[in-house]
N, C-alpha and C positions, 0 to 999 in steps of 0.2 A: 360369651365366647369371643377370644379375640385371635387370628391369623394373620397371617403373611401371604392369604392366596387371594385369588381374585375376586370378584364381590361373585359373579356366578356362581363359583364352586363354594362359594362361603353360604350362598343362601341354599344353595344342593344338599350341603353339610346338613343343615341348619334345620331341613325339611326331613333327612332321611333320619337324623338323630330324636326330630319328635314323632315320627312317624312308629322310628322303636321304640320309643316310648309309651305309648299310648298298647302298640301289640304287648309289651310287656306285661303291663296295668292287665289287659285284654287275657292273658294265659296265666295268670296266677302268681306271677313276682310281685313284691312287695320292697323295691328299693329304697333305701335314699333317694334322695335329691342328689341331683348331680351337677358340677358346675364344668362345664368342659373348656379346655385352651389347647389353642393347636400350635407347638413352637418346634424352631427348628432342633435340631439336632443334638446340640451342645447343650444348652438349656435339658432337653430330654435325659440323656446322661449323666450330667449334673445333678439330676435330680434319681437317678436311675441309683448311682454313686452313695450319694447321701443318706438314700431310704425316704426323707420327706425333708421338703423346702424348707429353708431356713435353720437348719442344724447345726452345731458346731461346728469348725473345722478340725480338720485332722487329717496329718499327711495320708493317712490309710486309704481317707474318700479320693484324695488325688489323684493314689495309684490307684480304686478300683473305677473312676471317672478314665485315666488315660487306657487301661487293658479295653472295657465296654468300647471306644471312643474309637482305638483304633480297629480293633474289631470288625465297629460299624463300618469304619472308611475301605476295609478290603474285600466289602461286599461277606465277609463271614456270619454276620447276624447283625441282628436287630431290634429293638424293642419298640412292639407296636403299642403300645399303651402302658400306663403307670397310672395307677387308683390307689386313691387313700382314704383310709379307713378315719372320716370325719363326718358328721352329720351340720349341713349335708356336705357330701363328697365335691373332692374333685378330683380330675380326671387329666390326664395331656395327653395331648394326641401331636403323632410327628408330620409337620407340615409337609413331607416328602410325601408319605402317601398321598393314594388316593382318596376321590369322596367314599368311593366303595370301601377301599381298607377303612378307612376311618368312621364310617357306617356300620360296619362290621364287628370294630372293638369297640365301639357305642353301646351295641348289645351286648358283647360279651362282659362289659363293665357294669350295666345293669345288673347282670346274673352275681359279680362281687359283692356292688353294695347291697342286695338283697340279703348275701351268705353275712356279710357286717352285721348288717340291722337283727337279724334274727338266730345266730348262730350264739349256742350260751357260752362260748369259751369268748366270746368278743363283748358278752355284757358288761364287763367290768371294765372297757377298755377307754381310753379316755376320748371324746368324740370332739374336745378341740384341742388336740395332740400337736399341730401347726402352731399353734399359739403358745403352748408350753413349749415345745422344743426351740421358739425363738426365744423366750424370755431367759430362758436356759444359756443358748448362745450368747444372750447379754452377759451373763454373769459370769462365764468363762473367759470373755472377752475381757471383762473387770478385772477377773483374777490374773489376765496374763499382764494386765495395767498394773497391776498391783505389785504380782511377782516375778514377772519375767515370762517370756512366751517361752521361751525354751525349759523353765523349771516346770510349766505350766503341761507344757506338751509333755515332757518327761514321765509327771502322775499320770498323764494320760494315758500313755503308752504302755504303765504299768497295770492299771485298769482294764483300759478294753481287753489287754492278754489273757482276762480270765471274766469277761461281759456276760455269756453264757451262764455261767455258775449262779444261778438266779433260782427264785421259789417262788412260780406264780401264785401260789394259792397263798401267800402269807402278807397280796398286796392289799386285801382284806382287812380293815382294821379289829383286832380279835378282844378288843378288851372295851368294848363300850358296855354301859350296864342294859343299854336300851337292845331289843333282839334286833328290830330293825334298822337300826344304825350299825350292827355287828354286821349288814348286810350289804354296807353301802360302798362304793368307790372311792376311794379318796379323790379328793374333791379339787383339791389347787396345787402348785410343782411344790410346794414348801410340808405337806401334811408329814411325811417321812420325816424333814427335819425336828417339824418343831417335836412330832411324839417322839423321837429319837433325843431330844436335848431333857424333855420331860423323863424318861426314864434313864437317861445317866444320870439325874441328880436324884432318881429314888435308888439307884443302886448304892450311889458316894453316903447315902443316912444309914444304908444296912450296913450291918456285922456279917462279914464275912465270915462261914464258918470254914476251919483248916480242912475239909475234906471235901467240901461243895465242889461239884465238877462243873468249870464252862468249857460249851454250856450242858445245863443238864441233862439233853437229849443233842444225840448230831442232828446238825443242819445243814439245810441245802443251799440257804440262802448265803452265798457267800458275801456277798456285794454288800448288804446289810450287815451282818454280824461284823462284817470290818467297820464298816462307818460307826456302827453302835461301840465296838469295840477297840478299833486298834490304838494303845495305850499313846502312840504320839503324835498323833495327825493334828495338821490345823483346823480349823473349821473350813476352810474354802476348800481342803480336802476331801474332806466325809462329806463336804456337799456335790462333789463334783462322783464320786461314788454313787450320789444318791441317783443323781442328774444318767449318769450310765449308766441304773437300775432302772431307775423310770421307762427310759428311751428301750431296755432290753422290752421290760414288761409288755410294753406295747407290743411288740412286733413276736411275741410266743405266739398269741394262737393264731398267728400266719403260717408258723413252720409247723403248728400242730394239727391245720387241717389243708394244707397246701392241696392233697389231692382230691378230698373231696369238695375245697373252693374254685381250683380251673377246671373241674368236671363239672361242678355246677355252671357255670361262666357259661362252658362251654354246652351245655344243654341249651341256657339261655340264648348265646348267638346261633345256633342253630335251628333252635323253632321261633327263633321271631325272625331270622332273615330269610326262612322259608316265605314267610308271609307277607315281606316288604314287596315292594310295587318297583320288580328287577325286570327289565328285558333280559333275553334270552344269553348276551354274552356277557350281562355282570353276573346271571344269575350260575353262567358255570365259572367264572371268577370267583365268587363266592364258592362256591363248591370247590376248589384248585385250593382256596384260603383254606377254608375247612379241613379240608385231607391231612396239609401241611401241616396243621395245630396237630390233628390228633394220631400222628404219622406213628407208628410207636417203632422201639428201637432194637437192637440182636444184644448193647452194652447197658444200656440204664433204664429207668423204670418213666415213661413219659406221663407226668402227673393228668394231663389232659385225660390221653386218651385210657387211663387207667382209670380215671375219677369218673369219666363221663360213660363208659363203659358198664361199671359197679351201677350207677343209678340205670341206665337205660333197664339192665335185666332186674333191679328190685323193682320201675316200673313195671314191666313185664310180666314179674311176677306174681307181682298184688292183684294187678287185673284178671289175670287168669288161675286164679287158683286152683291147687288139685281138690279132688272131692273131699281127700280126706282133711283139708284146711279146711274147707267147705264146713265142715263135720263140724270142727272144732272153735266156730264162729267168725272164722276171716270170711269176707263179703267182698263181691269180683268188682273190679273196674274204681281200686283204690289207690290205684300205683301212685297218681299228682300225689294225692296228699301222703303218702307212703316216703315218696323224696321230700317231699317238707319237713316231715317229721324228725326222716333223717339229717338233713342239714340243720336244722333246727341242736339236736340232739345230742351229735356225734363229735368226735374227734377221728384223724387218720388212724389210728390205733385201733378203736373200736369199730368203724367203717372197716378195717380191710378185716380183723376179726370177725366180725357178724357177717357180711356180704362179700367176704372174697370167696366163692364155693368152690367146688371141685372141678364143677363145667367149667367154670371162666377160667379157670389155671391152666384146665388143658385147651381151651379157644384164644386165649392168652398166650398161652406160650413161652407160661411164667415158672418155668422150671427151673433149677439153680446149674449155672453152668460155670466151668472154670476152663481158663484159656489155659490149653496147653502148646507151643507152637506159636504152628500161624491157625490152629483151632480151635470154636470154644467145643468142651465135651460136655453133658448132662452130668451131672456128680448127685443130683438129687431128684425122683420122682412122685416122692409119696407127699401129695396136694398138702395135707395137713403139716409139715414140716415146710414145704416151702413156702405156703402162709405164714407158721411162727415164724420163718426166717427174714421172710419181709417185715413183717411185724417189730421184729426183733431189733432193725436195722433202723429205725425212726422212735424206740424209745428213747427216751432222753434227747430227741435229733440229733444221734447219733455220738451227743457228746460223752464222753468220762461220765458216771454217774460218781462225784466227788461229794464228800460231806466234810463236815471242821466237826472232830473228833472232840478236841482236846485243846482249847485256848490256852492255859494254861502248866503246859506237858513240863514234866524235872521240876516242877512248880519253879520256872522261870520264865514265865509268860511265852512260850516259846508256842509254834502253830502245830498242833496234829490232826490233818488232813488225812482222811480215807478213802480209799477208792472202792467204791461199792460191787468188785467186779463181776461181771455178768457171761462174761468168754470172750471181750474182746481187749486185745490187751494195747498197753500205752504206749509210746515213742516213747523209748526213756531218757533222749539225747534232748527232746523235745519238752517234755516234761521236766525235767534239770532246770533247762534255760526257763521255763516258766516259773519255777520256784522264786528264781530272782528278782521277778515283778512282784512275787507274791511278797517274799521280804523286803522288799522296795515300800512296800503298806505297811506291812506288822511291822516290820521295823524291830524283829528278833528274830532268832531261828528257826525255820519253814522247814516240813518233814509231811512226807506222801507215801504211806502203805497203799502199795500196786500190788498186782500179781503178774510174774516175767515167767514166760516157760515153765508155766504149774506150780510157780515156787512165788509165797510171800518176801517183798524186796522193801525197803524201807530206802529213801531218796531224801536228804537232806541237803538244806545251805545253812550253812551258819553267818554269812556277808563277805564270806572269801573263797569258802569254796566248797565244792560238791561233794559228796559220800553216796556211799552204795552200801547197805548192809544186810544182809540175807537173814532173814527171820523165822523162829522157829514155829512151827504147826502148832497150835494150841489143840 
C-alpha cells in the first residue's frame, strides 16, 4: 500500500484494513487478495475514466475523466473506491478521505472481490486483464506509429460507436474436439486473432455455394463478424476490433449483475464494520456512511440499496421458513448460504426475477411512476408487471438488441442489420449517424430494420447519404 498521508494515519489504515480482513475470512466471504493504494484525486478519476489502468487512449476517457473531475471539484460527488476484477485484486482508495472512509470501502471491496472470485458470469473473465489491456495499448500505440494517430483514432471512433454490440457467450472457443478445452477461456489477447486468420483461410479453399446466406444464422456478435468479415480491413484493423471486443468482454458481467454485486459489497461493509474495533463517534460515522450508500431515490433505481435489500429478505427467508416450506424439505437458519448460492448463481435478470416479491415492491416503493408537471403519478400497480418492467429495462443493458442479418444483402456484400424489437424503440436521428461508423468498417452499404411508431422502417447509408423506407408487414 502506498499514500501521501501521514505514517499514523497510514499505520490506522493499515490495521483497520487487516482487521476487515480477518472479520471477512471470520463471516463467510471468500475474497481475492487484495492489493490496495491510496492516491489522490486525479489519478482516482483517471482511473475512474478509463475503466482499468493502463488502457488505451481515447478522447472519450478524456471527456469522461474531465465531467467525473470536475464533478468531484464542486463538491457534487465522488468516488470512494475503484476495484478490479484481477486475481488478486486491486483496489484505490482517495487519499482525501478518512481512515474511517477508507476502512469502510476496504470492506465494502472485500464483499466485490468475493462476487469476482465466485460469481459464474465472472469465470470466464480474464484475471490478468491489466496486463492484456496494457500490451493492447502497446499495439495501438504502434498502429498510430504506423498510421497516423488521427487515421488511428478515426477506426477508433468508428468502433467504440457500436462496443456494446458483443456476444458474451461466443468468447468460448466452440470448435475444439476435446469437451474440456470447448470449456476453457481464452487464454492470451492474440487467441481471437489467430483463430480468426485460421478460419478466413478455411473459408478462401470453400466453394461458395450461390444461395448460402452470411451468415447462416443472425448474430449478435458484431465486433467479431466484422473483424472475421469485413471484405476491406487491414489487419491492424480487425485487430483493433478484437482489442475492443476483448476489453467489452470483460466488463459484461459487471453491468449484468451490477445490483446484486453493490448489495452484496454492501452486506459485506456492513457486517464486518459492525464488528470492527469503532468508538462510539466513528462508529455513528460509519452509520451516516452507511445510510448515504443505501439512501434510495423518488427518480432511479439505487443498485445498493436495491441489491442489498433483495438478499437481506432472501436471508430472512431461508432462516425462517413457513411450515409449509418446512413441509417440502427447506431446513430453517439457511439464509448465509442461501445468499451464496445466489451470488454464486445469478445474474441481475434472474435475481430481481426469482427474489423481487410483492412485499418488497410494495416496502420498496417500486411502482412505475411517470412525471407529469412538477409530479411523479403511479401509472402502474400490479407487482408482477412492475417486476417484468424492471426487468425489462436491464435486458440487453438496456441496449438495441441488434443482430447482422444478412452480410451479403442484393448479393453486393452490403450489411443487413436487424433490430430485434422488444417495445422500446430507437433514436433514429441517432441511429443514421451510427450507420456511418458502421459503413466506415464494412466498407459497403449499411441498412437497420427498426420498428418507428408500430410500423417496420428500413435506415440505410450507402457512403453519402441516408434513406428512410417504410416496410411492408410480412
Amino acid at each position: 500500500m502506498s499514500m501521501s498521508i501521514n505514517d499514523d494515519e497510514l499505520a490506522k489504515l493499515e490495521r483497520g484494513i487487516e482487521q476487515a480482513w480477518d472479520l471477512a475470512i471470520a463471516k463467510g466471504f471468500d475474497p481475492f487478495p487484495v492489493n490496495f493504494e491510496v492516491v489522490p484525486a486525479t489519478i482516482m478519476y483517471e482511473f475512474g475514466a478509463y475503466g482499468l489502468p493502463g488502457r488505451f487512449s481515447h478522447w472519450t476517457r478524456g471527456k469522461a475523466f474531465y465531467r467525473m473531475k470536475t464533478s468531484y471539484d464542486f463538491g457534487l460527488s465522488k468516488i470512494y473506491e475503484l476495484v478490479i476484477n484481477t486475481n488478486p485484486s486491486y483496489a484505490f482508495l482517495l487519499e482525501n478521505n478518512s481512515v474511517l472512509e477508507n476502512t469502510f470501502v476496504a470492506a465494502h471491496v472485500f464483499g466485490h472481490t468475493h462476487f469476482f472470485k465466485h460469481n459464474a458470469y465472472f469465470a470466464h473473465t480474464a484475471r490478468n486483464m491489466v496486463d492484456r489491456v496494457s500490451a493492447s495499448a502497446d499495439r495501438i500505440h504502434k498502429y498510430e506509429f504506423d498510421h497516423g494517430r488521427l487515421e488511428v483514432e478515426r477506426f477508433l471512433d468508428a468502433v467504440l460507436a457500436i462496443e456494446e454490440h458483443v456476444d458474451y457467450f461466443t468468447r468460448i472457443k466452440p470448435d475444439s474436439s476435446d469437451p474440456q478445452e470447448s470449456s476453457k477461456p481464452l487464454t492470451t489477447p492474440y487467441d481471437d486473432l489467430w483463430d480468426m486468420e485460421q478460419r478466413r483461410k478455411e473459408r478462401a479453399t470453400e466453394e461458395r455455394p450461390a444461395t448460402r446466406k452470411i451468415p447462416a444464422e443472425p448474430t449478435k456478435d458484431i465486433l467479431l463478424f466484422m473483424a472475421e468479415h469485413a471484405p476491406h480491413l487491414e489487419d491492424w484493423q480487425r485487430d483493433i476490433l478484437l482489442i475492443v471486443r476483448e476489453e467489452m468482454l470483460y466488463f459484461v458481467p459487471q453491468m449484468q449483475t451490477k445490483i446484486m454485486n453493490e448489495g452484496f459489497a454492501s452486506i459485506a461493509h456492513s457486517r464486518i464494520m459492525r464488528d470492527m474495533d469503532l468508538d462510539e463517534g466513528d462508529f455513528m460515522r460509519f452509520a451516516t456512511l452507511h445510510t448515504g450508500v443505501l439512501a434510495p431515490s423518488r427518480t432511479h433505481l439505487n443498485p445498493y440499496h436495491l441489491g442489498f435489500t433483495i438478499l437481506e429478505d432472501i436471508e430472512r427467508r431461508w432462516n425462517a421458513p413457513t411450515a409449509e416450506q418446512i413441509a417440502h424439505g427447506m431446513r430453517p437458519n439457511q439464509g448465509w448460504e442461501k445468499i451464496l448460492e445466489v451470488v454464486e448463481t445469478e445474474n441481475d435478470v434472474s435475481f430481481l426475477r426469482n427474489h423481487l416479491t410483492e412485499e418488497l415492491i410494495k416496502d420498496l416503493d417500486l411502482y412505475l411512476y411517470r412525471k407529469e408537471g412538477d409530479e411523479y403519478v403511479i401509472v402502474e400497480k400490479d407487482w408482477r408487471k412492475v417486476r417484468d418492467g424492471i426487468v425489462a429495462q436491464m435486458t440487453n443493458f438496456g441496449y438495441p438488441y441488434l443482430v447482422i442479418d444478412d452480410a451479403d444483402y442484393h448479393r453486393n456484400s452490403e450489411l443487413y442489420i436487424k433490430h430485434l424489437f422488444e417495445g422500446q424503440e430507437m433514436d433514429l436521428s441517432y441511429a443514421e449517424k451510427t450507420l456511418h461508423y458502421v459503413y466506415q468498417i464494412w466498407g459497403r452499404a449499411t441498412h437497420l430494420e427498426t420498428v418507428f411508431d408500430g410500423k417496420r422502417v428500413l435506415l440505410s447509408f450507402d457512403g453519402t447519404r441516408n434513406t428512410r423506407q417504410a416496410l411492408e408487414e410480412s
